[in-house]
DOBA-408107 format. One line per field, with one value per atom (N, C-alpha, C): x negated, y, z; atom name; residue number from 1; chain. Coordinates in pm, 1 decimal, always signed. Last residue first. Example, Ala and Ser with C-alpha at 12.3 -4.5 7.8 and 13.67 -1.06 7.14 Angstrom:
BEGIN
u: [-1285.0 | -1367.0 | -1290.0 | -1319.0 | -1230.0 | -1320.0]
v: [-225.0 | -106.0 | +3.0 | -569.0 | -450.0 | -330.0]
w: [+708.0 | +714.0 | +787.0 | +780.0 | +780.0 | +780.0]
atom: [N | CA | C | N | CA | C]
nr: [2 | 2 | 2 | 1 | 1 | 1]
kette: [A | A | A | A | A | A]
END
This chain:
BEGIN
u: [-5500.6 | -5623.0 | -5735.3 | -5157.3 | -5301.6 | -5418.2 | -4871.3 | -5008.7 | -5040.6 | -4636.7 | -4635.4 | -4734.4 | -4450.0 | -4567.2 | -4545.3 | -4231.5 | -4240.1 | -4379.0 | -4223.9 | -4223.3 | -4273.5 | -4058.8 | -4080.1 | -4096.0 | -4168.4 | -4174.7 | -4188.1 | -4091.9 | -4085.1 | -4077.0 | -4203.1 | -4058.4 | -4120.5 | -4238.2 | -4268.6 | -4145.9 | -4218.6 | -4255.6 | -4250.6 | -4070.3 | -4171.9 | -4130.1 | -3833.8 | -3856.5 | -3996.4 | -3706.4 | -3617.5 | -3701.0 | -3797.8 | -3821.0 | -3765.7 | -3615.8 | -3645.3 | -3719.6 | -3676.7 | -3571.5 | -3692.5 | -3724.5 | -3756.7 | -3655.3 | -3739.3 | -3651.6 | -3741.6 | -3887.4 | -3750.1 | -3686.5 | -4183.3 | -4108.3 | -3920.7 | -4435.2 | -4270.3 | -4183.0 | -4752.7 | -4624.7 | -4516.1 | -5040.6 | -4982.1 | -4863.9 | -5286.7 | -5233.3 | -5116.6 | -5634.8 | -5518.2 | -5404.9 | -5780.5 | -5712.2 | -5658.1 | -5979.3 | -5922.7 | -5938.1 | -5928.8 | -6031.2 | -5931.1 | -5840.1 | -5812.4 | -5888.3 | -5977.1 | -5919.3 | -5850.5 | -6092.5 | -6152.1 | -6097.3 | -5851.4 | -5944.0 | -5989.3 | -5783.8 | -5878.8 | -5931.2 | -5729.6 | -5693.1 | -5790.7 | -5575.0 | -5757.7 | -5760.7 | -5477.6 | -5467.1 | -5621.3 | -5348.0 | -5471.0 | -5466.4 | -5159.0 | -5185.9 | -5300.1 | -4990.6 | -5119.3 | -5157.7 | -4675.4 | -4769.5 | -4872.7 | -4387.8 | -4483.2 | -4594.5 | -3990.1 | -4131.4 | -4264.2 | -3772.0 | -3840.3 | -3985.5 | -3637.5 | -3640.0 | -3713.5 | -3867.5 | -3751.2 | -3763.8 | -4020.8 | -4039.6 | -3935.2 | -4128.7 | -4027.6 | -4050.7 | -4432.1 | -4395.8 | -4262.3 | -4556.7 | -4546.1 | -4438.8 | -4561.0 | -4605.4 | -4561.8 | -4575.3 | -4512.7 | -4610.2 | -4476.3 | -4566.5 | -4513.0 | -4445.2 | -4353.5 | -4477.7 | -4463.8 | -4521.4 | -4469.5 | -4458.4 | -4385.5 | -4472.8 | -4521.5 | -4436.7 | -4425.9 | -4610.9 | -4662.6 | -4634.4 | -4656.1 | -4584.8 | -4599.2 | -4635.6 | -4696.8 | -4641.7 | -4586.8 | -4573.7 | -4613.8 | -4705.3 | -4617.9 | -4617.0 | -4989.0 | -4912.6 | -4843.9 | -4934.3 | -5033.8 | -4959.7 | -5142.4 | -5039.9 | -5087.2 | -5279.9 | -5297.2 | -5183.5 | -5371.5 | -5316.6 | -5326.6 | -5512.5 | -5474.1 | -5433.2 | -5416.0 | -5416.2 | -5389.2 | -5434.8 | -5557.8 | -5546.7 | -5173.2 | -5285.5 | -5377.5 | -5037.6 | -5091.2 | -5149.9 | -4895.7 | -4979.8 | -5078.1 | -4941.5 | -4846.2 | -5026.4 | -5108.9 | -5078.0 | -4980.2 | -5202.0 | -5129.4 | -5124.6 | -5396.3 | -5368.7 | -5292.3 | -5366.5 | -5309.1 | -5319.0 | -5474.2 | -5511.2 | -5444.2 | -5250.2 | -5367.4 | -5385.3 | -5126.9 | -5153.2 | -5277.0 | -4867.1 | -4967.7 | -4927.3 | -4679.9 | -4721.1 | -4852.7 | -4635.8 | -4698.7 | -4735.6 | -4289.8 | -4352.9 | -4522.7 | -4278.7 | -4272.2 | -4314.3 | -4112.6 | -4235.9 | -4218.1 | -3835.3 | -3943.0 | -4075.4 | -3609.5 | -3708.1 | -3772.7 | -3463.2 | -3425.0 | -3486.7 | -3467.7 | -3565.0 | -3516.3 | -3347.6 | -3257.3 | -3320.2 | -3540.9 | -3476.7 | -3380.1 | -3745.9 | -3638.5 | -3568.8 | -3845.5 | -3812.9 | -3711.1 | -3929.5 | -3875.3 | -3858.3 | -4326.2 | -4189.9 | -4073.5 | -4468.7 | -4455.7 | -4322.1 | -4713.8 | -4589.1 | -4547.0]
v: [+4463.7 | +4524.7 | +4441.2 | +4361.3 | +4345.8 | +4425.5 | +4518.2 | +4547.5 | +4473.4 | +4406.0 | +4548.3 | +4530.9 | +4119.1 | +4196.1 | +4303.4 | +4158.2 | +4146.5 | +4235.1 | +3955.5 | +4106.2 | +4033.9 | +3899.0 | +3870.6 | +4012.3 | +3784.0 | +3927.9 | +3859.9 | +3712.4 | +3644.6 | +3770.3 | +3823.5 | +3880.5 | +3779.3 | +3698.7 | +3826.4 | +3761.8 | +3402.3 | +3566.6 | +3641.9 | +3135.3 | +3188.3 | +3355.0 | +3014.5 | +2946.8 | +3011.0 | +3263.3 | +3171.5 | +3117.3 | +3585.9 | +3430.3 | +3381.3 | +3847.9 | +3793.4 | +3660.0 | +3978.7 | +3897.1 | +3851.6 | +4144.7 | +4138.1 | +4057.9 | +4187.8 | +4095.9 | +4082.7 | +4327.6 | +4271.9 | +4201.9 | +4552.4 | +4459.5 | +4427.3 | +4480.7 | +4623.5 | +4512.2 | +4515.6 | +4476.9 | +4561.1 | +4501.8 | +4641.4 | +4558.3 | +4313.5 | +4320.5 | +4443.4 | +4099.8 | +4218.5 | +4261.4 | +3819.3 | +3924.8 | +3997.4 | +3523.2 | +3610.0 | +3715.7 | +3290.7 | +3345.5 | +3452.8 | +2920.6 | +3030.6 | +3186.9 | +2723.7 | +2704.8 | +2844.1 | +2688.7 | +2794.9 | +2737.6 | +2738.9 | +2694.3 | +2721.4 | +2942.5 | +2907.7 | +2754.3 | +3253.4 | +3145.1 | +3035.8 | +3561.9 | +3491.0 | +3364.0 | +3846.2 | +3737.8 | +3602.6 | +4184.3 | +4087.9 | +3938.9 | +4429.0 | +4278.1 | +4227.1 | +4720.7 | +4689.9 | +4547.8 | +4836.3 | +4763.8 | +4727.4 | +5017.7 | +4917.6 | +4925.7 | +4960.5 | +4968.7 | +4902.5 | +4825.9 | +4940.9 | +4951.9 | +4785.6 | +4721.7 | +4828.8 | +4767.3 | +4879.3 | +4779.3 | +4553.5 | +4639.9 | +4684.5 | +4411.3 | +4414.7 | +4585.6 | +4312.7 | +4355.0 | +4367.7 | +4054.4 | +4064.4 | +4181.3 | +3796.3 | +3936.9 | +3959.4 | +3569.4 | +3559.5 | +3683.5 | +3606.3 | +3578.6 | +3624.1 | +3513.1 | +3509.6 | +3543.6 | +3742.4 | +3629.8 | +3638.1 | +3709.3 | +3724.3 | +3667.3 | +3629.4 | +3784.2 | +3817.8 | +3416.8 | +3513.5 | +3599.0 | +3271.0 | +3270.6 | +3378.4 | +3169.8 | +3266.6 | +3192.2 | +3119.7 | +3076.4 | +3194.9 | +3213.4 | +3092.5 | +3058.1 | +3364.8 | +3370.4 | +3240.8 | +3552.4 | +3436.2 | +3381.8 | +3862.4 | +3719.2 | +3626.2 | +4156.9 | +4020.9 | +3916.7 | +4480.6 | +4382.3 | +4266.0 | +4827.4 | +4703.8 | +4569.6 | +5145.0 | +5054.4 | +4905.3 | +5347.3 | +5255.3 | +5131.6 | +5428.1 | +5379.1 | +5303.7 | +5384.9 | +5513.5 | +5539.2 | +5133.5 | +5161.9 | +5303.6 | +4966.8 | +5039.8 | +5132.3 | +4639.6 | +4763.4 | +4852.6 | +4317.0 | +4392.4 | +4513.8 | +3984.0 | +4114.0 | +4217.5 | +3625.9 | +3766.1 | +3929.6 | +3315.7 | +3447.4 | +3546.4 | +3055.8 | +3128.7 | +3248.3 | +2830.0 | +2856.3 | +2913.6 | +2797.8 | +2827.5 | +2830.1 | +2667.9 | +2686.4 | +2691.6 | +2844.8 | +2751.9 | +2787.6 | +2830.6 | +2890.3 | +2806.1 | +2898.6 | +2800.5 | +2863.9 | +3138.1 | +3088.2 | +3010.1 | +3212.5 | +3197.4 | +3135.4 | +2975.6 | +3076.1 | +3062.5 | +2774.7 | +2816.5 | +2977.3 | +2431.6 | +2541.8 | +2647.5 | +2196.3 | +2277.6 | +2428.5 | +1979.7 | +2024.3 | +2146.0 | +1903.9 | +1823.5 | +1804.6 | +2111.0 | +2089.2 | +1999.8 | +1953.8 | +2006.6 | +1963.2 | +1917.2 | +1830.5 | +1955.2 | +2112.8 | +2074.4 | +1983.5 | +1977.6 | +2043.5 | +2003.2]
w: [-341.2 | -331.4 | -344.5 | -484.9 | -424.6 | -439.4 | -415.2 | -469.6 | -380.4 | -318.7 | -413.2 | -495.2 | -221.3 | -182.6 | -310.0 | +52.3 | -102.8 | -172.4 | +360.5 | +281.2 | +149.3 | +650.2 | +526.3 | +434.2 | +969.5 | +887.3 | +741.0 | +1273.5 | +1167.3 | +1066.3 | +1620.6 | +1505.2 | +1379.9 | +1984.1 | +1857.3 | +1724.7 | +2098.9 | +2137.7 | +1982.8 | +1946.5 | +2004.7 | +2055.7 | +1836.4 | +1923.7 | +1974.3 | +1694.3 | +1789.1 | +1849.1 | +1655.5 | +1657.1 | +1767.7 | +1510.7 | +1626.3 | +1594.2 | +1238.2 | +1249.4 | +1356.2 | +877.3 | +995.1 | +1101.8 | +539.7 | +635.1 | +732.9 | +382.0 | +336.0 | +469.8 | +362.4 | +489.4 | +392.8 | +131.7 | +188.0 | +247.9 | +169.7 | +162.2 | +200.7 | -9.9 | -7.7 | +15.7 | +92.8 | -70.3 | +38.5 | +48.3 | +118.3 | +24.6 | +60.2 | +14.2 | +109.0 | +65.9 | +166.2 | +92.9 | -191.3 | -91.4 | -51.6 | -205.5 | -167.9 | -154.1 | -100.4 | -235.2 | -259.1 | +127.8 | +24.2 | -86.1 | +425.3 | +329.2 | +167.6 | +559.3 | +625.6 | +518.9 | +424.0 | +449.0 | +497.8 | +562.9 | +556.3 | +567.7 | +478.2 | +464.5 | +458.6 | +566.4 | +474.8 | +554.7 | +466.2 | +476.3 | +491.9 | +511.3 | +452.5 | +506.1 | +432.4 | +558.9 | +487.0 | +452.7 | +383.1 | +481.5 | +504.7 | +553.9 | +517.0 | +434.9 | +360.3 | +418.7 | +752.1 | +660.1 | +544.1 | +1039.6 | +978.4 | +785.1 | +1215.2 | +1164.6 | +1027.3 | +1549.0 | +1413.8 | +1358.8 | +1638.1 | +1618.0 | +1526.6 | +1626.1 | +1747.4 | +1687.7 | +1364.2 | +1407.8 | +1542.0 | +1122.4 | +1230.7 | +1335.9 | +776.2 | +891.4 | +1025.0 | +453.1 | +564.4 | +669.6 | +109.3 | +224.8 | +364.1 | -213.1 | -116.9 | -0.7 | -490.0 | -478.5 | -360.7 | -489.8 | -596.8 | -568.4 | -123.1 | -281.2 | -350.3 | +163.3 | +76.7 | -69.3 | +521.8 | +382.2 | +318.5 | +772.3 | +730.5 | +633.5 | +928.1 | +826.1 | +794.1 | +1232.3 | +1223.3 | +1026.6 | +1311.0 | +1287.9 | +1298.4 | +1488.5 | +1465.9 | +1402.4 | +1375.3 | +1449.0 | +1364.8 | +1379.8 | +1288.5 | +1410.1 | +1330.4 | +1405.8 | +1385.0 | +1150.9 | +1133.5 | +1277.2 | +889.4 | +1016.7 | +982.9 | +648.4 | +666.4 | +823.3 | +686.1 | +542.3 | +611.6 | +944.8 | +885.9 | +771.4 | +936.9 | +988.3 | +925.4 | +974.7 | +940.5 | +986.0 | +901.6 | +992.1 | +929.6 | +1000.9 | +925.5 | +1019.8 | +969.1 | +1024.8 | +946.2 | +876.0 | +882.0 | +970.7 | +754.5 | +864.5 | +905.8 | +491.6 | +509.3 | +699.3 | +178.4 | +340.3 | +398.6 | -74.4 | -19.7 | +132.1 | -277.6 | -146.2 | -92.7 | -601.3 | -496.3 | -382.3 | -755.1 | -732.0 | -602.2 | -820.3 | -912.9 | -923.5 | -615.1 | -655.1 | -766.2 | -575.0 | -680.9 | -688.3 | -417.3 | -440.0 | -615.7 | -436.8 | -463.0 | -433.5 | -634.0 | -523.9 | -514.9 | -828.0 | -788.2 | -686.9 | -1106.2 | -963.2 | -943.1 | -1437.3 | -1312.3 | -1179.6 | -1495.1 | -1470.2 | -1350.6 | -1698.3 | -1567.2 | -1544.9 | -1937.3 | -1905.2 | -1764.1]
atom: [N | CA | C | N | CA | C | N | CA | C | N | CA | C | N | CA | C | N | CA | C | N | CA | C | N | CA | C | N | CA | C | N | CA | C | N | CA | C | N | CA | C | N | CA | C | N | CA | C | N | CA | C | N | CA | C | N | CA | C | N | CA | C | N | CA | C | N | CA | C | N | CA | C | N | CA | C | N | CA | C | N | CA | C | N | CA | C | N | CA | C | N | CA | C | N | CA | C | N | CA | C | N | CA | C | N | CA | C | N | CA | C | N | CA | C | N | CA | C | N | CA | C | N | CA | C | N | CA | C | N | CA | C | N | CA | C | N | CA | C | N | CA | C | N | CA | C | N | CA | C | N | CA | C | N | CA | C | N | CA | C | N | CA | C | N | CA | C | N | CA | C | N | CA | C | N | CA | C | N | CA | C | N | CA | C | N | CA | C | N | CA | C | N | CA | C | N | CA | C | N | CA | C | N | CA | C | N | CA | C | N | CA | C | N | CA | C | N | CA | C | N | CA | C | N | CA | C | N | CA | C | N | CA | C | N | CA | C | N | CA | C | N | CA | C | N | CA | C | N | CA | C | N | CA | C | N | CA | C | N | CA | C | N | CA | C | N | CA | C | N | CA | C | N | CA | C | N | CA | C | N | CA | C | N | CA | C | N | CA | C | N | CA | C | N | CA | C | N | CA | C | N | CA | C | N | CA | C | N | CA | C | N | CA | C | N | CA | C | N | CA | C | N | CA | C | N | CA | C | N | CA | C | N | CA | C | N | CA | C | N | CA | C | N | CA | C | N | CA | C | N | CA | C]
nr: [101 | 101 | 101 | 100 | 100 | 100 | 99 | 99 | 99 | 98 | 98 | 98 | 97 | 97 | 97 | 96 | 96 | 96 | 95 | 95 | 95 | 94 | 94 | 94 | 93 | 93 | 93 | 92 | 92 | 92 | 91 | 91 | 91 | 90 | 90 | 90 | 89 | 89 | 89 | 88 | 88 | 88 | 87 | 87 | 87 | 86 | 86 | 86 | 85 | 85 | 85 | 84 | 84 | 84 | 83 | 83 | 83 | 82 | 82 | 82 | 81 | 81 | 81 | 80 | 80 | 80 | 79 | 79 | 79 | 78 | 78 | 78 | 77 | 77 | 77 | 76 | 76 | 76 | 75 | 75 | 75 | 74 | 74 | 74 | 73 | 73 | 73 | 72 | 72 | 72 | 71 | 71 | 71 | 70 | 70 | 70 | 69 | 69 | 69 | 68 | 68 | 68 | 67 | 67 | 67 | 66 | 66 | 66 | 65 | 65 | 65 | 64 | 64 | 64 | 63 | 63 | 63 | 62 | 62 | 62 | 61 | 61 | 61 | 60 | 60 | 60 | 59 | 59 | 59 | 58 | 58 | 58 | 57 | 57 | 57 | 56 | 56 | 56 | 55 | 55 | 55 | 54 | 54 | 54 | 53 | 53 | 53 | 52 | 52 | 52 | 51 | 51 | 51 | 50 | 50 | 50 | 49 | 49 | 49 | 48 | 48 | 48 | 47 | 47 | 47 | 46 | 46 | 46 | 45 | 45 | 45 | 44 | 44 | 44 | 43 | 43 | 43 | 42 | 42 | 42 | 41 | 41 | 41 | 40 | 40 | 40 | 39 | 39 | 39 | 38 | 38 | 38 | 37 | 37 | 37 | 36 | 36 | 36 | 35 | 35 | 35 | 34 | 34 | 34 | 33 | 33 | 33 | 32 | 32 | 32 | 31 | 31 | 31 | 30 | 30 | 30 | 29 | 29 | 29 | 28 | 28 | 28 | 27 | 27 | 27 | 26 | 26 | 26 | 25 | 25 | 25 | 24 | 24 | 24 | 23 | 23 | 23 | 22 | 22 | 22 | 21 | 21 | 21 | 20 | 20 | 20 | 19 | 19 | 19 | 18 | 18 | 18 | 17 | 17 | 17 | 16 | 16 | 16 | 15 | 15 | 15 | 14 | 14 | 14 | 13 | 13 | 13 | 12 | 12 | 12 | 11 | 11 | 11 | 10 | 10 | 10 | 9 | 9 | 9 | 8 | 8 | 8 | 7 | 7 | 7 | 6 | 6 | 6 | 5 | 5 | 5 | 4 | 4 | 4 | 3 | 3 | 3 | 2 | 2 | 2 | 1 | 1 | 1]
kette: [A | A | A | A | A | A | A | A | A | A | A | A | A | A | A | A | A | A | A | A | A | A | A | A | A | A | A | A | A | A | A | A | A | A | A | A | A | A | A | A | A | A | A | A | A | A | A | A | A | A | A | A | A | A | A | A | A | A | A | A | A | A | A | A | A | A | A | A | A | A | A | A | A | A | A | A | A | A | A | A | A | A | A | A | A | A | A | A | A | A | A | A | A | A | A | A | A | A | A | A | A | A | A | A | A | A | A | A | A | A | A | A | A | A | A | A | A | A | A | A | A | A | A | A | A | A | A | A | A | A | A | A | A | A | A | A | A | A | A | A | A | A | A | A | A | A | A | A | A | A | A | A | A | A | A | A | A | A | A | A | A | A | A | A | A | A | A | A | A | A | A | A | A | A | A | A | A | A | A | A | A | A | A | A | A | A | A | A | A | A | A | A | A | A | A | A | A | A | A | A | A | A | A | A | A | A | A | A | A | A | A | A | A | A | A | A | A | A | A | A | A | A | A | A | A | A | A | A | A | A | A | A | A | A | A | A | A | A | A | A | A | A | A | A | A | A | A | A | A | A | A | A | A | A | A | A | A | A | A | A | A | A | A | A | A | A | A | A | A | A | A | A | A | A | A | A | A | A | A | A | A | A | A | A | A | A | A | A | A | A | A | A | A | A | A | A | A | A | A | A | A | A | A]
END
């Protein structure tokens, strides 16, 4: 049995931090681009994009973690929260993922 959380984390699913390769496009292109991915969790993943993008907006993911506890997916996201980066170039992109492929 899992021992409870002993923080004030009050998601469904923990976040796990990540530092990986991410590529992204708008669902219905083929112009694909570069991230870099922050965190990930069952439903959700943060990454750091050059681009901001319209809240609703779905996007085709793929995710390439750089260690093999993991293997490299794609999964169908709908942008929830787009938002300047404070301390780099480009936009912080949270999306809820839909579908994995």
């Amino acid at each position: 049995m899992y021992a409870p959380r002993s923080y004030a984390e009050k998601r469904d699913f923990i976040r796990m931090s990540m530092d990986c390769p991410v590529t992204y496009q708008l669902l219905e292109s083929s112009n694909q681009k570069t991230g870099t991915c922050i965190n990930l969790s069952a439903k959700g993943i943060l990454f750091h994009c050059d681009d901001p993008f319209p809240l609703g907006t779905l996007l085709k993911v793929g995710v390439s973690p750089r260690l093999a506890i993991s293997p490299p997916f794609s999964a169908i996201v709908k942008v929830v929260r787009s938002k300047k980066h404070d301390s780099q170039d480009g936009h912080l992109l949270a999306g809820a993922i839909q579908e994995i492929n």
